[in-house]
N, C-alpha and C positions, 0 to 999 in steps of 0.2 A: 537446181544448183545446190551442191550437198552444203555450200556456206550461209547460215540462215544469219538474219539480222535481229536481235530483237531489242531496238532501238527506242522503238515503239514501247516496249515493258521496263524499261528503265525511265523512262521518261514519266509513265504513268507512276510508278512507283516514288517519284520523287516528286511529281505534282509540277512537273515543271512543262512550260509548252513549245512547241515548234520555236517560235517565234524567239521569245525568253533563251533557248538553248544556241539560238541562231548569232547572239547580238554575244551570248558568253562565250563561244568559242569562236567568234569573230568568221563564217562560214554563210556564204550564200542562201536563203530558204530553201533554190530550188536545188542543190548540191546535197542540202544537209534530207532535204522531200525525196530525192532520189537515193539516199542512204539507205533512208528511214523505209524506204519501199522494197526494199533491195534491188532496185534499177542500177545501179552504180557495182562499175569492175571494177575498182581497184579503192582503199583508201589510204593514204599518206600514213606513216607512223605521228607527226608530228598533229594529225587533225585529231585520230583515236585518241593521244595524251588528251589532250585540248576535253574532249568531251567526254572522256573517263573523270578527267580533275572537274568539269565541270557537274559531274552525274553522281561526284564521289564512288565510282566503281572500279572493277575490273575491266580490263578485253573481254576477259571471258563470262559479264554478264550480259555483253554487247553483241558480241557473238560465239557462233556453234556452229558445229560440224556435225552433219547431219548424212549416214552415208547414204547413198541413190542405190535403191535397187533396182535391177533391171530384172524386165520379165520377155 
């Protein structure tokens, strides 16, 4: 998938945990586990605010577009 997550790297970078970011943006573990993995198609504009304000970040430390080459 050329949309990469690194949900994972913001969260390290801010010291904050699964759990911790789960209870701030008011989101399910296993919703937020499925993000954070990139198992999850689609996310709400209203959840990304949610976890940018709570990450103090961008979209775009969240995520990236990464293109797919084919061989």
């Amino acid at each position: 998938m050329p949309i990469i997550v690194n949900l994972d790297v913001m969260m390290a970078k801010r010291k904050m945990s699964l759990n911790e970011l789960s209870e701030k943006v008011e989101i399910t573990l296993a919703n937020l586990s499925n993000l954070k993995t990139g198992k999850a198609k689609a996310i709400r504009f209203t959840t990304l605010e949610a976890i940018c304000k709570a990450l103090d970040c961008q979209p775009a430390d969240i995520l990236a577009y990464v293109e797919e080459t084919y061989q």
